[in-house]
TIMAR-885943 format. One record per residue (C-alpha): y, x, z; residue number from 1. Coordinates in nm, 3 decimals. Example, Ala and Ser with C-alpha at 12.3 -4.5 7.8 and 13.67 -1.06 7.14 Angstrom:
BEGIN
<atom c2="-0.450" c1="1.230" c3="0.780" dodren="1"/>
<atom c2="-0.106" c1="1.367" c3="0.714" dodren="2"/>
This chain:
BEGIN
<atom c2="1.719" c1="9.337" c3="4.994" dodren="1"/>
<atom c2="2.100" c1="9.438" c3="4.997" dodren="2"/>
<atom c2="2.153" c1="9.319" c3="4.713" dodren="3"/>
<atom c2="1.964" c1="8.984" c3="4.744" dodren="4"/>
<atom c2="2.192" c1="8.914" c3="5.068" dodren="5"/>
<atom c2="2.549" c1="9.044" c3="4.863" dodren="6"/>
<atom c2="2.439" c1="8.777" c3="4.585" dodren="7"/>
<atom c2="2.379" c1="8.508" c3="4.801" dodren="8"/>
<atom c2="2.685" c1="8.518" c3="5.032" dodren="9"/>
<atom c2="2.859" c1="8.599" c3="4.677" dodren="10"/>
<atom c2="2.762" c1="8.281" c3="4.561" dodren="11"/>
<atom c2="2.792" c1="8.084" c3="4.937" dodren="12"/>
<atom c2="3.172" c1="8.210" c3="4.866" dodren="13"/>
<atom c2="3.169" c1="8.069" c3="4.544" dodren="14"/>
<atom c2="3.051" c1="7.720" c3="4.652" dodren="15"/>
<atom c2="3.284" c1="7.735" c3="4.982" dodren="16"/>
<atom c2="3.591" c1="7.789" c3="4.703" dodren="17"/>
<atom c2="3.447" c1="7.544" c3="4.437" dodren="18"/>
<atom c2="3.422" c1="7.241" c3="4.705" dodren="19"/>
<atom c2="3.810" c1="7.378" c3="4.875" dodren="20"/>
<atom c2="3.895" c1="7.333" c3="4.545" dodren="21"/>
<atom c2="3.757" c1="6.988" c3="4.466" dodren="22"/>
<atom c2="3.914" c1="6.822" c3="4.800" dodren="23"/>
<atom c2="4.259" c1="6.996" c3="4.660" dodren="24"/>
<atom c2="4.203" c1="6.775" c3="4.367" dodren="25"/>
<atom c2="4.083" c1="6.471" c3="4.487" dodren="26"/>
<atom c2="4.364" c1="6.496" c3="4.735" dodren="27"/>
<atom c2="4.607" c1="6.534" c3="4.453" dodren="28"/>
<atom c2="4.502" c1="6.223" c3="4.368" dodren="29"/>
<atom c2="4.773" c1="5.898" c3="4.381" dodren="30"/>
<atom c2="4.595" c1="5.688" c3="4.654" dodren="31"/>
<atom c2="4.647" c1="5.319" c3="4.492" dodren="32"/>
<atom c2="4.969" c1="5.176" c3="4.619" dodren="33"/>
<atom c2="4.950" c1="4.863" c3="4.846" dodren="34"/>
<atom c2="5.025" c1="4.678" c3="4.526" dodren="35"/>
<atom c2="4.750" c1="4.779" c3="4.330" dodren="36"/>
<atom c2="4.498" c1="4.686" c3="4.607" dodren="37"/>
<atom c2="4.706" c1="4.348" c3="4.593" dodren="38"/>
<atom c2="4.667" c1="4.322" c3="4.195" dodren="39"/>
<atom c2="4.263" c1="4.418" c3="4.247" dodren="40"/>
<atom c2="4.259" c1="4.137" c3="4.516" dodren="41"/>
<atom c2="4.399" c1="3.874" c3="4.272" dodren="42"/>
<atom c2="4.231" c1="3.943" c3="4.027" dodren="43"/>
<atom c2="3.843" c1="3.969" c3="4.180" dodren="44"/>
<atom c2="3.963" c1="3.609" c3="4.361" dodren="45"/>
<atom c2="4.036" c1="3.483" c3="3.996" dodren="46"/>
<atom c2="3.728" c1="3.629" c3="3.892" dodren="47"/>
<atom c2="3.497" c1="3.422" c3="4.144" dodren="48"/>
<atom c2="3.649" c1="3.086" c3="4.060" dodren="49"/>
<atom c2="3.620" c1="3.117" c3="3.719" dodren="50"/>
<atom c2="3.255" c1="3.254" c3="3.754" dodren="51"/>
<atom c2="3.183" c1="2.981" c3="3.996" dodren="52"/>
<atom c2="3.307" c1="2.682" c3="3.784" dodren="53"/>
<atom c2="3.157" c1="2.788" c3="3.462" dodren="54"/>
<atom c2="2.829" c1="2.947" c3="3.577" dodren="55"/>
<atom c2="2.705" c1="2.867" c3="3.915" dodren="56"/>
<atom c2="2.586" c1="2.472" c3="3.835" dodren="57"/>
<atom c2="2.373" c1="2.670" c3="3.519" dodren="58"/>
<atom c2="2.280" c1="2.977" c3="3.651" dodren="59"/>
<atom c2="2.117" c1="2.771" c3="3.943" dodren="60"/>
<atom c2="1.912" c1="2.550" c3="3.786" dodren="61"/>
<atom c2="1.752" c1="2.821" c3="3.561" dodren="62"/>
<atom c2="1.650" c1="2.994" c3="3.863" dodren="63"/>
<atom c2="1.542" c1="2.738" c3="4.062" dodren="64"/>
<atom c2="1.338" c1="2.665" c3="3.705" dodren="65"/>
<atom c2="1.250" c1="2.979" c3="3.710" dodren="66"/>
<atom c2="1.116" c1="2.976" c3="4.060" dodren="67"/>
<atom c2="0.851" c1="2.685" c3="4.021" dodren="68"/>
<atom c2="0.646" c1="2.934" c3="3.853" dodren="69"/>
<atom c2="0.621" c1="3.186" c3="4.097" dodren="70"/>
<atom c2="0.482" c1="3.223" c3="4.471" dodren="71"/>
<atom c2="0.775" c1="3.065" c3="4.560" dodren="72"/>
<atom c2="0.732" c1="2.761" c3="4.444" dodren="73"/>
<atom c2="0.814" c1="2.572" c3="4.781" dodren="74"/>
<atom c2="1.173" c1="2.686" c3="4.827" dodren="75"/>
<atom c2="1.306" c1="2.462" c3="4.448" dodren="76"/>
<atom c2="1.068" c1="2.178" c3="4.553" dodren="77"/>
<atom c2="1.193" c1="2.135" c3="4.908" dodren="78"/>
<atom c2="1.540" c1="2.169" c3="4.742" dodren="79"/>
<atom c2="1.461" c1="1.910" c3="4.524" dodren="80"/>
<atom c2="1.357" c1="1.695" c3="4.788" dodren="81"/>
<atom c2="1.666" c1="1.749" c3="4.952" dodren="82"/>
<atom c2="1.879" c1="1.654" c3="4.652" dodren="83"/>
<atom c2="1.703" c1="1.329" c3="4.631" dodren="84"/>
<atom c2="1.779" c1="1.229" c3="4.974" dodren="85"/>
<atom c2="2.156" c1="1.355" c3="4.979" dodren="86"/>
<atom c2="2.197" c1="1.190" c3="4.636" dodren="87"/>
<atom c2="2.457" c1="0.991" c3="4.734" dodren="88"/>
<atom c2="2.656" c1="1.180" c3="4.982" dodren="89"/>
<atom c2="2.890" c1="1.315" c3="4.717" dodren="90"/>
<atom c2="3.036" c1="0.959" c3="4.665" dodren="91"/>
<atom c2="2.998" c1="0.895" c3="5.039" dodren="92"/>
<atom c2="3.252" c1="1.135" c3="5.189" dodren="93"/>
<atom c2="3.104" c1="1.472" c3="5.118" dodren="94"/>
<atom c2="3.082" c1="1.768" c3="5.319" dodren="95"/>
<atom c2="3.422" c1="1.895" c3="5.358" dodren="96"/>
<atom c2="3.503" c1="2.259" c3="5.507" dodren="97"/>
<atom c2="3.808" c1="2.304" c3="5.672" dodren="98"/>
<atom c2="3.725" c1="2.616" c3="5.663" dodren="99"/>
<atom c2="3.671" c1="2.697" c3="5.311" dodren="100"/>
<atom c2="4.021" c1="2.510" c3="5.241" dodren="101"/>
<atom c2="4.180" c1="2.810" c3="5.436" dodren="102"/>
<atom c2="3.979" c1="3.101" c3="5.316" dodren="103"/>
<atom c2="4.180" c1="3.403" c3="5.265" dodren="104"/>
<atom c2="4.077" c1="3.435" c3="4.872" dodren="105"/>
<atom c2="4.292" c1="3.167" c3="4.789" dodren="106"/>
<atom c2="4.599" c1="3.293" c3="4.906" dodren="107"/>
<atom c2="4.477" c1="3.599" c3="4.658" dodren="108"/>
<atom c2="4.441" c1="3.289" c3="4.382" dodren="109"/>
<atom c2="4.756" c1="3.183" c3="4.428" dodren="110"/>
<atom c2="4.935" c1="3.480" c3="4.418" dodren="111"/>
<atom c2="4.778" c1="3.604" c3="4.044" dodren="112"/>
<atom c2="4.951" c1="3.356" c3="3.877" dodren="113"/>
<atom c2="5.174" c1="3.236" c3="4.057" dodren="114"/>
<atom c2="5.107" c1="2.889" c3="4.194" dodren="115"/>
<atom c2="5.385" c1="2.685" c3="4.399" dodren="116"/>
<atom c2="5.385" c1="2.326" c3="4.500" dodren="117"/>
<atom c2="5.729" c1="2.153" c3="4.473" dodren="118"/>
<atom c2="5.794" c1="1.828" c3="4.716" dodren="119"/>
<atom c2="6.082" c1="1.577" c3="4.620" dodren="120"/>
<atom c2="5.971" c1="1.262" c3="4.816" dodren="121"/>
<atom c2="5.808" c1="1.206" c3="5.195" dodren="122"/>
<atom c2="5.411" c1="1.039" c3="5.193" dodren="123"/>
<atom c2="5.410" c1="0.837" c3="5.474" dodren="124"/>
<atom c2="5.084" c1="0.852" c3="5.642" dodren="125"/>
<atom c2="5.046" c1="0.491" c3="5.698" dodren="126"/>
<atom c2="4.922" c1="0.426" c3="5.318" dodren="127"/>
<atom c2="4.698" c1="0.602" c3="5.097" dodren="128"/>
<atom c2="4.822" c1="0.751" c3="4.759" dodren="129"/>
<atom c2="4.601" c1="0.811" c3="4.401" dodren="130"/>
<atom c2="4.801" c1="1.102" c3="4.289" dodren="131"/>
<atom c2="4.792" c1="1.150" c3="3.923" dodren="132"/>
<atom c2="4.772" c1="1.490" c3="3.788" dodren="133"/>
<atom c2="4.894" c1="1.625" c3="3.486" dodren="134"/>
<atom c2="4.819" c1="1.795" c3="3.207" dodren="135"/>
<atom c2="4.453" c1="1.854" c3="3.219" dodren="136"/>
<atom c2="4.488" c1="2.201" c3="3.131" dodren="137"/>
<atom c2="4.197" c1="2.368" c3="3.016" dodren="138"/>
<atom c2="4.042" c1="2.447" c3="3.368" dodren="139"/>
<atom c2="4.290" c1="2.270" c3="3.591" dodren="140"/>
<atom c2="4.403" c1="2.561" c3="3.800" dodren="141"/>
<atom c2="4.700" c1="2.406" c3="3.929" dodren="142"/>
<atom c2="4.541" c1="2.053" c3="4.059" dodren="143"/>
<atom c2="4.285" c1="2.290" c3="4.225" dodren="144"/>
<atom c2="4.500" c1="2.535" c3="4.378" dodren="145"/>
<atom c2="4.735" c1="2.230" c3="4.508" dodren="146"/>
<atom c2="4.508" c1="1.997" c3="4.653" dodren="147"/>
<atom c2="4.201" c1="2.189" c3="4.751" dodren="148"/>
<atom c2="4.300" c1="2.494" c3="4.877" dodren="149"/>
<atom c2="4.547" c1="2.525" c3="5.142" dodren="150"/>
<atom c2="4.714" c1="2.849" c3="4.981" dodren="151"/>
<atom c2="5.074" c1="2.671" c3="4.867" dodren="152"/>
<atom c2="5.116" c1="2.412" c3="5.193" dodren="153"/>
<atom c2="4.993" c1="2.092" c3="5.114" dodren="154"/>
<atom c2="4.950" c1="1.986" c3="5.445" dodren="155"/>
<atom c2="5.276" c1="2.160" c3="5.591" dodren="156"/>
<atom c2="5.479" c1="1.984" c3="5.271" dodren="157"/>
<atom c2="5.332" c1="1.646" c3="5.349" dodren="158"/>
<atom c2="5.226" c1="1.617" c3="5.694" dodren="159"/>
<atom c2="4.924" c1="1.378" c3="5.814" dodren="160"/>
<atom c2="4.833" c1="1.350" c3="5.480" dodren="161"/>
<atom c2="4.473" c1="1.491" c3="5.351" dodren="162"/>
<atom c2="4.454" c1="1.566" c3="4.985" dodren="163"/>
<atom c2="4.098" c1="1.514" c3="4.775" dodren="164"/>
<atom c2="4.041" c1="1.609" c3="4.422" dodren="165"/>
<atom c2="3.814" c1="1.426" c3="4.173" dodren="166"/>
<atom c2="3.614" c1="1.613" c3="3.916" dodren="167"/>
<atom c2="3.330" c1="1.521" c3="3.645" dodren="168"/>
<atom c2="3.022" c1="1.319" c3="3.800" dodren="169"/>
<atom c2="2.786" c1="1.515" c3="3.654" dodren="170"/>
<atom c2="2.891" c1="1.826" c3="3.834" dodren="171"/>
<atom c2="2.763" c1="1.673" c3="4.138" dodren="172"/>
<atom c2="2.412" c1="1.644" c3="3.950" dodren="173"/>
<atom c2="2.367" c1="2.048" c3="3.928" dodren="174"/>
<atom c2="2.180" c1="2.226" c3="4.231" dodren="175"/>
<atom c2="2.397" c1="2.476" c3="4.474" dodren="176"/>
<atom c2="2.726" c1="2.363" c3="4.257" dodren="177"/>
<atom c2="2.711" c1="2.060" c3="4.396" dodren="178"/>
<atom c2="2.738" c1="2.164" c3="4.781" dodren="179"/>
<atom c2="2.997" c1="2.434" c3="4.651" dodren="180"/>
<atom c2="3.156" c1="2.150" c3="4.520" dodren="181"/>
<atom c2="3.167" c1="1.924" c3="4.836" dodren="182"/>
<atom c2="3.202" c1="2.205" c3="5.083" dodren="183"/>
<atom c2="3.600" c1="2.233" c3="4.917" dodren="184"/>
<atom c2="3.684" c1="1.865" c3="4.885" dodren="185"/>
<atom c2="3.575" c1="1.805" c3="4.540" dodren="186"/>
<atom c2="3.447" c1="1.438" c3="4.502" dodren="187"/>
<atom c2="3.317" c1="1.251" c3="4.149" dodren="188"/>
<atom c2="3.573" c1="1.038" c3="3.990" dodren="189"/>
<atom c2="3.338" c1="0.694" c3="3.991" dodren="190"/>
<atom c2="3.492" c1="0.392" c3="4.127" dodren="191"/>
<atom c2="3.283" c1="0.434" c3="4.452" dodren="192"/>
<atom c2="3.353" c1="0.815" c3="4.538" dodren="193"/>
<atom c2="3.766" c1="0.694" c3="4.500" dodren="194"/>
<atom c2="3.665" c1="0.322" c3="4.673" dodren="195"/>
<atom c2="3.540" c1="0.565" c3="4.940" dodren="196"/>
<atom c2="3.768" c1="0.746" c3="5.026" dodren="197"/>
<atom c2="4.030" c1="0.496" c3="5.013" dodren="198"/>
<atom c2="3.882" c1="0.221" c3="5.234" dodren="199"/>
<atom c2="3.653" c1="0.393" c3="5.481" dodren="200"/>
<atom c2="3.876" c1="0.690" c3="5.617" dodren="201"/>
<atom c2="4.162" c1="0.535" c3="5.711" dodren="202"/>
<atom c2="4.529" c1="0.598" c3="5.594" dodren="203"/>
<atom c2="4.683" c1="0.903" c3="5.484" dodren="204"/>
<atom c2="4.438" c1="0.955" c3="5.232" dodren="205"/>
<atom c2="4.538" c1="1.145" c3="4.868" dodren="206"/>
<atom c2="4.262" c1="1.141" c3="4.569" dodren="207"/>
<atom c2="4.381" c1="1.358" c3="4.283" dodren="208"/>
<atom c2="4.274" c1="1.244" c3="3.961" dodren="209"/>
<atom c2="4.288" c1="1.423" c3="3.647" dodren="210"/>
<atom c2="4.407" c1="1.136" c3="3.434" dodren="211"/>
<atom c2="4.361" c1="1.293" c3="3.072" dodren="212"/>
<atom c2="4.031" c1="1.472" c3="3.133" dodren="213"/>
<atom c2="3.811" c1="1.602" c3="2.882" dodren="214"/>
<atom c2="4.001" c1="1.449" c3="2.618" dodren="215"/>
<atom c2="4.318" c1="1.627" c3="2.664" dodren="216"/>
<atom c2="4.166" c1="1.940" c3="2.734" dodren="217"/>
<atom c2="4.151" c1="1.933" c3="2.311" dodren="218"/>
<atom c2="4.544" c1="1.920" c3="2.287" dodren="219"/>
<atom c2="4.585" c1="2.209" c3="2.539" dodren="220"/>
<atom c2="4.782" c1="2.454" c3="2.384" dodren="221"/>
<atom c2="5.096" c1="2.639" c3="2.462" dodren="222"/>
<atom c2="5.395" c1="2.488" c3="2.375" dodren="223"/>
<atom c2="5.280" c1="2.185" c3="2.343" dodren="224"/>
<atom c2="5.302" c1="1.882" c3="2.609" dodren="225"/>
<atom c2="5.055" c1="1.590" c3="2.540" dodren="226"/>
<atom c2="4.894" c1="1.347" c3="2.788" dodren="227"/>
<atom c2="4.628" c1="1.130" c3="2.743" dodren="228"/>
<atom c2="4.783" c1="0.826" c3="2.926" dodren="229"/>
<atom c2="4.831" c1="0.505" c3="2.719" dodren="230"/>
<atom c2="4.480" c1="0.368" c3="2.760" dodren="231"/>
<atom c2="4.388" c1="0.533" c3="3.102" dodren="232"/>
<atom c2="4.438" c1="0.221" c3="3.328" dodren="233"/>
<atom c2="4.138" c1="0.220" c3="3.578" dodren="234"/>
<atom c2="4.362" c1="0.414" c3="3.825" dodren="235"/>
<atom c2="4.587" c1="0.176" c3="3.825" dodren="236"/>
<atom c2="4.308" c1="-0.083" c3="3.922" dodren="237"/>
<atom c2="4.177" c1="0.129" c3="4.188" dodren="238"/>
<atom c2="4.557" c1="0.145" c3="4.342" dodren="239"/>
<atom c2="4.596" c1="-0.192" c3="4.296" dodren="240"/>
<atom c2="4.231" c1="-0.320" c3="4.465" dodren="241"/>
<atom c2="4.304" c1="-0.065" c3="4.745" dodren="242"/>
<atom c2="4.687" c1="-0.098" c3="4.786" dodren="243"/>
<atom c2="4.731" c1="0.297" c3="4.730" dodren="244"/>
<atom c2="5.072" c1="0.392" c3="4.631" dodren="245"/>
<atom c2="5.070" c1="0.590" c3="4.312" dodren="246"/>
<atom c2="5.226" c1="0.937" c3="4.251" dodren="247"/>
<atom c2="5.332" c1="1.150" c3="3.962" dodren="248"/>
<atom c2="5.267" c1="1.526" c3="3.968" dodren="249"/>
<atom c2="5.313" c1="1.754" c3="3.692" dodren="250"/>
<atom c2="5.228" c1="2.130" c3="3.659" dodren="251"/>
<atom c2="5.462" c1="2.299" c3="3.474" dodren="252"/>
<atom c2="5.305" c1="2.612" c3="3.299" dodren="253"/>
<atom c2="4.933" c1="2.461" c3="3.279" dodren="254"/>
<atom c2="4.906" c1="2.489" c3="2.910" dodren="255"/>
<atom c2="5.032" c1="2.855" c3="2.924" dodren="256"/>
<atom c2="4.671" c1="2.983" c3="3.118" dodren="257"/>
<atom c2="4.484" c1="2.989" c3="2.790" dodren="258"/>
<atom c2="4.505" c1="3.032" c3="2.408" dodren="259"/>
<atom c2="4.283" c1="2.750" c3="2.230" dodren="260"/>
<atom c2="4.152" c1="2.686" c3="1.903" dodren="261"/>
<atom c2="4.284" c1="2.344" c3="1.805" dodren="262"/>
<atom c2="4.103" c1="2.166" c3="1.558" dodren="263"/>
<atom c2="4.294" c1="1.950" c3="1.322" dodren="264"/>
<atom c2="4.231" c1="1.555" c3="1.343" dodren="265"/>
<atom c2="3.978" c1="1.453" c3="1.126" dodren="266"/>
<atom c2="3.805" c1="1.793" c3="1.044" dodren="267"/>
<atom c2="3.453" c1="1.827" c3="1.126" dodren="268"/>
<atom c2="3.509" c1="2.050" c3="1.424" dodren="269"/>
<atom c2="3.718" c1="1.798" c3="1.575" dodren="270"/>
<atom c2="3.423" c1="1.531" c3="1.485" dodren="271"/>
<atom c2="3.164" c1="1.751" c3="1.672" dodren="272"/>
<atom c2="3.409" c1="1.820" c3="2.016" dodren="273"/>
<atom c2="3.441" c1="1.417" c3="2.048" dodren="274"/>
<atom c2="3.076" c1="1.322" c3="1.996" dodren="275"/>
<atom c2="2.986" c1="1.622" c3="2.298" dodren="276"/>
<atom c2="3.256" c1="1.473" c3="2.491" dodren="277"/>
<atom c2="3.125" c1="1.082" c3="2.440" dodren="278"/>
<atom c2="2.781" c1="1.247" c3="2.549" dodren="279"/>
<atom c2="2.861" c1="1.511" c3="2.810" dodren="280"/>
<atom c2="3.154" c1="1.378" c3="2.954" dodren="281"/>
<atom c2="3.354" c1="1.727" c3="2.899" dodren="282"/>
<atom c2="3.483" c1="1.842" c3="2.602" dodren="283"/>
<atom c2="3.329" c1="2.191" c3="2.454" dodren="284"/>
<atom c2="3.680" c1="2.371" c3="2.372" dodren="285"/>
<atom c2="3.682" c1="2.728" c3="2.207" dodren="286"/>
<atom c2="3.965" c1="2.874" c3="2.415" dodren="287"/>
<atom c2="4.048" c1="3.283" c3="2.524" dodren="288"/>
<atom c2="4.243" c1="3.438" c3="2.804" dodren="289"/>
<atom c2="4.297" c1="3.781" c3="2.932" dodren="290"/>
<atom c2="4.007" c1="4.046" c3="2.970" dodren="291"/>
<atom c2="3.851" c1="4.227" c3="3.307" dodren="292"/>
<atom c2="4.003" c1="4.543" c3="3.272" dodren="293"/>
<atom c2="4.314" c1="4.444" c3="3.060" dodren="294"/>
<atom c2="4.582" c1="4.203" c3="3.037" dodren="295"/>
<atom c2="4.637" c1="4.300" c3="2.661" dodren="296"/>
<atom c2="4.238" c1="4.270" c3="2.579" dodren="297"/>
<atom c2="4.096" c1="3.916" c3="2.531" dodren="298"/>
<atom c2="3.859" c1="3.765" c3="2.762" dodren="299"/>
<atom c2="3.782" c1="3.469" c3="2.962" dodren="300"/>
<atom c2="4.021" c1="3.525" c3="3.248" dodren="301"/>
<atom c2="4.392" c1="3.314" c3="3.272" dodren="302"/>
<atom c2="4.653" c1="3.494" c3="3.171" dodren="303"/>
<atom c2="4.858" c1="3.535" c3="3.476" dodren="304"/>
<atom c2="5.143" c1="3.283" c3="3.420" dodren="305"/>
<atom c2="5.379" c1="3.100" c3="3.697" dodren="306"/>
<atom c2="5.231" c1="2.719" c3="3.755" dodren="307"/>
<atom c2="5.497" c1="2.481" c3="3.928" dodren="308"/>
<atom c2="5.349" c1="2.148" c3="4.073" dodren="309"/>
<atom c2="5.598" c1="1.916" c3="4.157" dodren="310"/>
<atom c2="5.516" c1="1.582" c3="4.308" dodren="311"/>
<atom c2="5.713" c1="1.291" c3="4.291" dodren="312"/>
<atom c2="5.822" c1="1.001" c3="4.399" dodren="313"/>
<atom c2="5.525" c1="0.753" c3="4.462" dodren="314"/>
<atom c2="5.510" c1="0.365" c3="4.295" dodren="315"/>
<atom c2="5.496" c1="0.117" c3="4.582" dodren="316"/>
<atom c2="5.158" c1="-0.105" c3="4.511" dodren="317"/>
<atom c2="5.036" c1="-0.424" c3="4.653" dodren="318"/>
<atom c2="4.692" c1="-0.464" c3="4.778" dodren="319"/>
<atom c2="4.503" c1="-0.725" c3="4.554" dodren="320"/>
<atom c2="4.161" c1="-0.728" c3="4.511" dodren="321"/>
<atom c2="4.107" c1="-0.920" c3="4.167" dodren="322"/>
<atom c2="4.412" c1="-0.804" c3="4.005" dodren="323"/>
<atom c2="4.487" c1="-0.934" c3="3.621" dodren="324"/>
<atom c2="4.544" c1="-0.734" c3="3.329" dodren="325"/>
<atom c2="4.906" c1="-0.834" c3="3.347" dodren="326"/>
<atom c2="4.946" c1="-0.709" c3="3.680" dodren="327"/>
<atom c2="4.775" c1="-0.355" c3="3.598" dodren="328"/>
<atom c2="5.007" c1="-0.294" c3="3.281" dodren="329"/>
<atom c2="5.270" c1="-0.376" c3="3.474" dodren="330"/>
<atom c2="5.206" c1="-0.106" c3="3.726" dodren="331"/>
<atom c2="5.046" c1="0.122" c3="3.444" dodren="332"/>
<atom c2="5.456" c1="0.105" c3="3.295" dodren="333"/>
<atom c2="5.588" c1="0.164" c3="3.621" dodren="334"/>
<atom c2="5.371" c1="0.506" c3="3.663" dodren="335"/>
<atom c2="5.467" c1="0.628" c3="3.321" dodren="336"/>
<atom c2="5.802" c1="0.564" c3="3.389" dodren="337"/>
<atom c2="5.802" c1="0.782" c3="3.736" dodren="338"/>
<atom c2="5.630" c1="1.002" c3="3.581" dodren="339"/>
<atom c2="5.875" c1="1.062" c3="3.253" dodren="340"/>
<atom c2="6.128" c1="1.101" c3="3.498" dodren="341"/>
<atom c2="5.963" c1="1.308" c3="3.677" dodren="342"/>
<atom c2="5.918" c1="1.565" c3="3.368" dodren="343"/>
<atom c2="6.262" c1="1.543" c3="3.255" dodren="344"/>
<atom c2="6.430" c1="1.596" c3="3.597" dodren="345"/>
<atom c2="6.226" c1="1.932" c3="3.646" dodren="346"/>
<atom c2="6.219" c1="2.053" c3="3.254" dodren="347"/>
<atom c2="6.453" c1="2.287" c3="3.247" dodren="348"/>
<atom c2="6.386" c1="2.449" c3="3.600" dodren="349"/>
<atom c2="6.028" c1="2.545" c3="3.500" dodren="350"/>
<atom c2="6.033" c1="2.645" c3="3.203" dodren="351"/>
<atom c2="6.058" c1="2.420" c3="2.949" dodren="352"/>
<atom c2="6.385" c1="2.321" c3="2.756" dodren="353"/>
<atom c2="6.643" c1="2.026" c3="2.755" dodren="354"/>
<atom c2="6.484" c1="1.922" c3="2.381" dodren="355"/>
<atom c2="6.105" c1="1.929" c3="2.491" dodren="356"/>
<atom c2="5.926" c1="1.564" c3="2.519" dodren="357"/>
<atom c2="5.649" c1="1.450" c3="2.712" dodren="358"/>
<atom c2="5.416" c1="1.318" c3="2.430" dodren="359"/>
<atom c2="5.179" c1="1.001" c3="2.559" dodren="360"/>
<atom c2="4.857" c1="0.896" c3="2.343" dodren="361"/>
């Protein structure tokens, strides 16, 4: 019995000294700094957004699929319902959340890459604006960050002013994205979403349109700065029918986010992205970032690279409501010119160098 007792409080000792000697350890431990937690922060924030955009509209509607074949059948058929009859609230208004605009993850968003919004001329609140954004990018972080989310100012920068941004139609057409969608100011770029919001809420009104779109998601590469302008005139229109003033605004450090796989004109690659793009209305681009657990790994995360918006001056347009082709060139010229000044003014201070061109198609 002795010796039953002596081995057990032997081995009570020997736990007592084993766990003393784990907490010594664990508190030996660096505790992560304050800018590690910061890092983590940024980086889960990116993490969402890029999960959100590319796989909440999908992932959705495969389970709501999914769910028509089991007992709960009722919940994707009363959604459906619902769709039906809120079809056309997207290009009615929406359902914008102040709230979401200032949720705390975007300041985390902002702060990965960074993103800053530069202001070199006033927006009067008495007009409405169509602020054109460029380049396309491959996932338009910078047009997001700027005029959805509240994380760089917009409203302190530009006071009275409320900014919208425009994205595919067909976004709009996917269950749960959609009301994610809506819920942050995102609105479909059709002539009655941007009529919309430019006649029936008054003044002080900015839609952000992503001029080049799908098709100059293609040319995205570092290094390189092309817009797909020359033919893209129904904003002009819109300004014109609407008397909205227009507005450059170029993010500097766009093309940086990603690495692509640029397929030569004319090869069949090429030949494939444009058909998908005719049909789909978004171009399929092979493109990498960073990985999860490593900036040096490759993955689908944006390399964290500084993104300057700067907006500038907007084009005073009149209000006419048949305007002529004439009349919409002109004003087309008059953007491009803004806007080339624009770029070459701010060059140099973001990044780029005296010698690099902003190349139009």
């Amino acid at each position: 019995m002795k010796t039953i007792i002596a081995a057990c409080s032997q081995n009570l000792s020997g736990s007592r000294a084993s766990i003393q000697t784990a907490l010594r350890t664990l508190l030996a431990v660096p505790w992560p700094s304050q800018r590690d937690i910061g890092s983590a922060l940024q980086l889960l924030a990116v993490l969402q957004w890029v999960l959100s955009f590319l796989l909440l509209g999908t992932v959705s509607l495969l389970l709501l699929i999914y769910l028509l074949f089991t007992s709960l059948w009722l919940i994707p058929v009363l959604y459906l319902a619902w769709i039906i009859f809120d079809w056309d609230t997207p290009e009615k208004g929406g359902r914008r959340l102040s709230c979401l605009r200032r949720w705390t993850v975007w300041k985390h968003f902002r702060d990965y890459f960074p993103v800053k919004l530069v202001k070199t001329h006033d927006l009067s609140p008495r007009h409405n604006y169509i602020i054109g954004s460029h380049p396309h990018g491959i996932l338009c972080v910078g047009a997001f960050c700027n005029f959805i989310t509240g994380s760089t100012g917009f409203e302190e920068l530009f006071p009275g002013i409320r900014s919208f941004l425009t994205t595919l139609a067909g976004n709009f057409r996917l269950p749960v994205f959609r009301e994610y969608l809506m819920s942050g100011g995102l609105f479909p770029v059709t002539r009655r979403a941007i009529g919309y919001l430019l006649s029936q809420k008054g003044t002080g009104n900015a839609v952000a349109i992503v001029i080049g779109g799908a098709a100059e998601s293609l040319s995205c590469r570092p290094g390189v700065t092309t817009l797909i302008l020359k033919n893209r005139k129904g904003f002009v229109r819109m300004a014109l029918r609407h008397g909205a003033f227009l507005v450059p605004s170029f993010s500097f450090g766009e093309n940086d986010l990603f690495r692509q796989v640029v397929f030569e004109e004319g090869s069949w690659m090429r030949s494939i992205q444009r058909r998908f793009q005719k049909m789909m209305g978004f171009a399929p681009c092979l493109f990498y970032g960073r990985g999860l657990t490593s900036c040096r790994s490759r993955g689908f995360l944006p390399y964290a690279r500084p993104i300057t918006t700067v907006v500038g001056e907007p084009v005073a347009v009149p209000k006419v409501e048949n305007p002529s082709w004439e009349l919409v060139d002109r004003y087309h010229e008059l953007y491009i010119n803004a806007l080339l000044k624009l770029f070459n003014e701010n060059k140099t201070k973001y990044g780029l160098s005296e010698s690099d061109e902003l190349l139009i198609l």
